[in-house]
C-alpha positions in Angstrom: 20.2 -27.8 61.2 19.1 -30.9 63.0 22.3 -31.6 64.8 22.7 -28.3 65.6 23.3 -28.5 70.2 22.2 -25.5 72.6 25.6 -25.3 73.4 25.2 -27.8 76.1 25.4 -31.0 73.9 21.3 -31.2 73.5 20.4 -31.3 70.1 17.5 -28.6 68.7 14.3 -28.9 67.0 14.7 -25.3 65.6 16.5 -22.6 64.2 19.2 -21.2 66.0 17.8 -17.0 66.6 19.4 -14.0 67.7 19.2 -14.6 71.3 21.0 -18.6 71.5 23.8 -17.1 69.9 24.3 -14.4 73.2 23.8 -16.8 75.7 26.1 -19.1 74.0 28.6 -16.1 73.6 28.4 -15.0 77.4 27.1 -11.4 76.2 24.2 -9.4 75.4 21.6 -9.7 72.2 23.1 -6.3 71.6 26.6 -7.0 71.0 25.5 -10.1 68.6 23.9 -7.5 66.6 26.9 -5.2 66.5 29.2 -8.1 65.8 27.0 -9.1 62.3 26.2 -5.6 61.1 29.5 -3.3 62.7 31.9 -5.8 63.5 34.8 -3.0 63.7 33.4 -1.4 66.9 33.6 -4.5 69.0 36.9 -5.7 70.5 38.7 -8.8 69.1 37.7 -10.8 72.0 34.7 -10.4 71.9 34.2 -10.5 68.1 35.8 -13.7 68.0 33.7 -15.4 71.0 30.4 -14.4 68.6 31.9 -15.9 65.3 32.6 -18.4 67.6 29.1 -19.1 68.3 27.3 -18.5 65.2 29.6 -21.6 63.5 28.3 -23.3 66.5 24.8 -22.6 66.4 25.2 -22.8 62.6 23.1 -19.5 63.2 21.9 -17.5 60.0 20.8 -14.1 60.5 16.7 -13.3 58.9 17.8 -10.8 56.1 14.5 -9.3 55.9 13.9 -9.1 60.0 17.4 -6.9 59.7 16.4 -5.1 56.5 12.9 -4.1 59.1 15.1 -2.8 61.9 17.9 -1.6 60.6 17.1 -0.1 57.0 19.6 -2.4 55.6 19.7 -5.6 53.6 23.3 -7.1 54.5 24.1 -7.3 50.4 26.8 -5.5 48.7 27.2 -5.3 45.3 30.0 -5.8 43.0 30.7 -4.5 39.6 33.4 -6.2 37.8 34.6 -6.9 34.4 34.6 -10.0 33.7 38.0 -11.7 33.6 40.5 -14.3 34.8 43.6 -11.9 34.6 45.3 -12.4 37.8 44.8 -8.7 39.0 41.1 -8.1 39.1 40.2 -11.5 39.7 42.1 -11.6 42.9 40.9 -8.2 44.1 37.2 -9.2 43.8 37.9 -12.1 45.7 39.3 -10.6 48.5 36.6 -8.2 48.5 33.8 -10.7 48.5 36.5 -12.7 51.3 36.0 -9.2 53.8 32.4 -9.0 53.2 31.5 -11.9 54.1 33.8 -12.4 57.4 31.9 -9.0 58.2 28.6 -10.8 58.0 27.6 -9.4 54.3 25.7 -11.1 51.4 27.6 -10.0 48.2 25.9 -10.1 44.8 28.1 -9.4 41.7 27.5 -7.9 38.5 30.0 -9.1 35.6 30.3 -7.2 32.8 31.7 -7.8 29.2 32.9 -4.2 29.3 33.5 -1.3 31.0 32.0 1.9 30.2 29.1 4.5 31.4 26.0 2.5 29.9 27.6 -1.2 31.3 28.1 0.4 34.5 25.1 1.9 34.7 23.0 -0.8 33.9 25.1 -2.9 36.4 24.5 -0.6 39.2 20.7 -0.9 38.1 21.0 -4.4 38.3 22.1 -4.5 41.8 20.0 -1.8 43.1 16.6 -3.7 42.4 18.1 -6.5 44.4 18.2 -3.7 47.5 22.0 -3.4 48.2 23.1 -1.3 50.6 26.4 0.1 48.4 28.4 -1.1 45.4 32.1 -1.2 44.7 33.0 -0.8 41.3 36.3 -2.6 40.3 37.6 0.0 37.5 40.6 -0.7 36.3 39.8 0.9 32.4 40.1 4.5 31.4 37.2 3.8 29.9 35.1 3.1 33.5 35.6 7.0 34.5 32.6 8.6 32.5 30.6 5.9 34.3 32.1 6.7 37.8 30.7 10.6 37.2 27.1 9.7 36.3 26.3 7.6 39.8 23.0 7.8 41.5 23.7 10.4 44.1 21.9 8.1 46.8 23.8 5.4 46.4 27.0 4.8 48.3 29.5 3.5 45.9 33.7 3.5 46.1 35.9 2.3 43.2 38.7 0.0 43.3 41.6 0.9 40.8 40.1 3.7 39.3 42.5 7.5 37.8 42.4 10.3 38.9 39.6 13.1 39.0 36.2 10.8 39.5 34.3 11.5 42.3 33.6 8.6 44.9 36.6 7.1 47.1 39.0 4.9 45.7 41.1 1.8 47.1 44.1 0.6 45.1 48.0 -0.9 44.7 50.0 2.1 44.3 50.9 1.3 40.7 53.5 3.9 40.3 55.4 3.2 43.2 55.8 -0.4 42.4 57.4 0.5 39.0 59.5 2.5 40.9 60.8 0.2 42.9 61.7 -3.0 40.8 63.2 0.0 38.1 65.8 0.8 41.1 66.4 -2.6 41.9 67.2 -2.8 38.3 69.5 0.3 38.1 71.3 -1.0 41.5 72.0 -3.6 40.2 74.4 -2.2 37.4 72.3 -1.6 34.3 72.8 1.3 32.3 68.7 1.4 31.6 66.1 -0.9 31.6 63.2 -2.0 28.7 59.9 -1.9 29.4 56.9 -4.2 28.2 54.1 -2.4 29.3 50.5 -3.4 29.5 47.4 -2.3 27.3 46.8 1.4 26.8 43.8 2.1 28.5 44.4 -0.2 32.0 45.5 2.5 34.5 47.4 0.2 36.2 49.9 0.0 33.3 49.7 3.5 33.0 50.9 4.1 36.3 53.4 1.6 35.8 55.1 3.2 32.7 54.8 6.7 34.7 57.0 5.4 37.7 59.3 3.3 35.4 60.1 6.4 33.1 60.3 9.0 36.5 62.8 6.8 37.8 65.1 6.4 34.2 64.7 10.3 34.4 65.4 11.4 37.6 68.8 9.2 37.1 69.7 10.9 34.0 69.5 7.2 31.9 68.3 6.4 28.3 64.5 6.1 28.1 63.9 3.2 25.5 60.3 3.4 24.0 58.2 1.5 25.8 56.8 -2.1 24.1 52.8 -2.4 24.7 51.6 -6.2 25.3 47.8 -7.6 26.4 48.9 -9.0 29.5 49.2 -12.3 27.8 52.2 -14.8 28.0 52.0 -14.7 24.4 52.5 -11.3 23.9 55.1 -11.2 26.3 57.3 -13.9 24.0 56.2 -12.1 21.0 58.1 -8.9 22.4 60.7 -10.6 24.4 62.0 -11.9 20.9 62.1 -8.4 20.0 64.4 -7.4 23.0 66.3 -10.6 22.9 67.5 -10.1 19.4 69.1 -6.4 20.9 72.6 -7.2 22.4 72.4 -3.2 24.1 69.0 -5.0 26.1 70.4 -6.1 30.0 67.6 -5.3 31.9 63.7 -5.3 31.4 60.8 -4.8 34.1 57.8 -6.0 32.6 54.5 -4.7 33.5 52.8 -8.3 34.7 53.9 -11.8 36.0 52.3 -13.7 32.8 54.0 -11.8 30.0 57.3 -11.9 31.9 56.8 -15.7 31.7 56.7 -15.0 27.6 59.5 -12.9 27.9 62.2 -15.7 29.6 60.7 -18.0 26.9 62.0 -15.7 24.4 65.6 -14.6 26.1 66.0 -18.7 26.8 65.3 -19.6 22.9 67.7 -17.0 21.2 70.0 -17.8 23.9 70.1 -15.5 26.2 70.9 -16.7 30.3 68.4 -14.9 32.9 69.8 -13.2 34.7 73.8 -13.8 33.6 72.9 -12.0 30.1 69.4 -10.1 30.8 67.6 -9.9 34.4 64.0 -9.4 34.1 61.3 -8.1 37.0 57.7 -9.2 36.7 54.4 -7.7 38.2 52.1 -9.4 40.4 53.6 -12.1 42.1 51.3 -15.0 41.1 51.5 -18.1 43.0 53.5 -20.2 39.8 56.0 -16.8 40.0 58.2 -18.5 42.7 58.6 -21.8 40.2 59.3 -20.3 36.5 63.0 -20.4 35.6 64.7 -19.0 36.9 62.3 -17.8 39.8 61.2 -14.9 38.8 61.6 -11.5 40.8 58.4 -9.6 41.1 56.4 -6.9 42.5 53.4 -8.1 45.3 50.5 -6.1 45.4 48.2 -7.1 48.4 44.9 -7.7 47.5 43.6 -8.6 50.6 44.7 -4.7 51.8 42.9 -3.4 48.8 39.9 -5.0 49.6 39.8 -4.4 53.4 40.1 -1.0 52.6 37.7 -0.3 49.9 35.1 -2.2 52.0 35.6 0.2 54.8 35.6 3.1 53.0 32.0 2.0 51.4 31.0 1.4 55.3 31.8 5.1 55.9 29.7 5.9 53.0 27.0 4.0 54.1 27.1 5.2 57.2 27.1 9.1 56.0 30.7 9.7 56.6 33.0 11.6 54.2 35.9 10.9 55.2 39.1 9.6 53.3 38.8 9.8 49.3 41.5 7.8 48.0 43.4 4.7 50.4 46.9 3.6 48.6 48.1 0.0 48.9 52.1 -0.1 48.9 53.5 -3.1 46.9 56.6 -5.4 47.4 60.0 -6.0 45.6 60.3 -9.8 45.9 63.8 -10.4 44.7 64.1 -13.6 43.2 66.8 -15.5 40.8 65.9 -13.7 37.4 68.0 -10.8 38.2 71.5 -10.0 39.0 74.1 -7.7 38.0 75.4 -7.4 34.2 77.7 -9.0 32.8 81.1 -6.9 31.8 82.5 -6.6 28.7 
């Protein structure tokens, strides 16, 4: 704080306060305020010429001064499972990422599991700390009983949650993704395509399955059984070996990036070229994705989109406003090297 200037080069002897930042800025206490607690209503400009000031003033706003006037704390809670899978990791980062560019504290609550008593006690958790709303990040069938038994005061939206709960939702639009590396897959030649599918009770592999299978349907093809892995790379080789050892298998879109990385393993060790004998799509697009061999085609989901929009929806809550109930992400074919057209006999 000590070499924090006035804006005019003079160093001060206290804490930046509401007011240094506006006359720094060139606009009105008033504004400042909107820019920290409703950023959205307040041009670009503008916004920017604030941000540009509190950096400079190294300016924190008094949490308890705005908790007095406004009613509100500034902290948003998070309730997560706690995991390094690629998926939820990266959506709770980009929600905490939106937050906080927004001017919001964000306190998280991990749990081991996800189910009506760990959610509950995790929304406890974060309610005695005086958040203004929670997002849950729900990716388990299990997590809907505990989306249906929410404090009724409490604005809350779920990230990645099914069907038939009742706060909003932001999420990838699982389904369509499916859909769309399935019809690469089928434009590309093959008379079907395999699926290794993720666990059971994640509803993103559910919807995964659902728009693989509409899409083998709808074109009239052979529906293999679907193979069920943990999301692991060694689950994915575990299964790949299974599919390799099948001359019939061409084609396989596996449900995440990780267990397609098991799955070339497996195709490269009984001998199998990607993509000259088998082309395989992943899920995900993780940053290592682009430098597996071959480079691995893939589905993006944008995270970032997911958790701009679930933090807006929970400001509409807050804020009393109904609104939208459900905000779909569309994901990205990223065609890489892995997949091409089949070979003929």
């Amino acid at each position: 704080m000590a070499t924090a200037s006035d804006g005019g080069g003079r160093p001060r002897s206290r804490p930046a306060v509401l007011g240094d930042v506006a006359a720094l800025a060139g606009v009105s206490a008033m504004t400042v305020s909107r820019v920290l607690n409703t950023p959205d209503r307040v041009r670009a400009e503008t916004r920017a010429r604030v941000l540009a000031a509190v950096r400079e003033l190294d300016y924190w706003p008094n949490s308890a001064a705005r908790q007095l006037v406004t009613g509100r704390s500034g902290v948003l809670g998070v309730v997560s499972i706690d995991t390094t899978l690629y998926g939820p990791a990266s959506t709770l980062y980009c929600i905490e990422q939106t937050a906080r560019l927004s001017g919001y504290t964000v306190s998280i609550a991990s749990l081991s599991a996800l189910n009506r008593r760990s959610i509950e006690e995790g929304v406890h958790r974060l309610r005695s700390q005086s958040v203004d709303g929670v997002i849950i990040v729900a990716p388990h069938e299990s997590a809907a009983d505990g989306l249906r038994h929410l404090p009724p005061d409490l604005p809350v939206v779920a990230v990645d949650a099914g069907e038939d709960i009742p706060v909003p939702v932001a999420m990838v639009d699982q389904r369509a993704g499916a859909v769309r590396a399935t019809r690469h897959l089928l434009s590309l030649g093959h008379e079907t395509v395999w699926h290794v599918g993720g666990p059971a009770d994640w509803i993103d592999a559910s919807g995964r399955i659902e728009g693989w299978k509409s899409v083998l349907e709808a074109e009239g093809r052979p529906v293999p059984e679907p193979l069920r892995g943990d999301w692991s790379p060694r689950s994915g080789h575990q299964l790949g070996r299974r599919l390799a050892a099948d001359p019939s298998v061409t084609a396989v879109f596996v449900g995440n990036d990780q267990m397609a990385l098991g799955v070339l393993r497996a195709m490269r060790e009984a001998g199998r070229r990607v993509p000259e004998d088998v082309s395989v799509v992943g899920f995900d697009d993780i940053p290592e994705s682009a430098y597996f061999w071959p480079p691995l085609t893939t589905v993006r989901q944008d995270f970032r989109e997911v958790g701009r929009h679930a933090f807006h929806l929970l400001l509409d809550r807050m804020a009393g406003e109904e609104g939208e109930t459900r905000r779909l992400v569309e994901p990205d074919l990223v065609v890489r090297e892995s997949t091409g057209s089949p070979k003929r006999a």
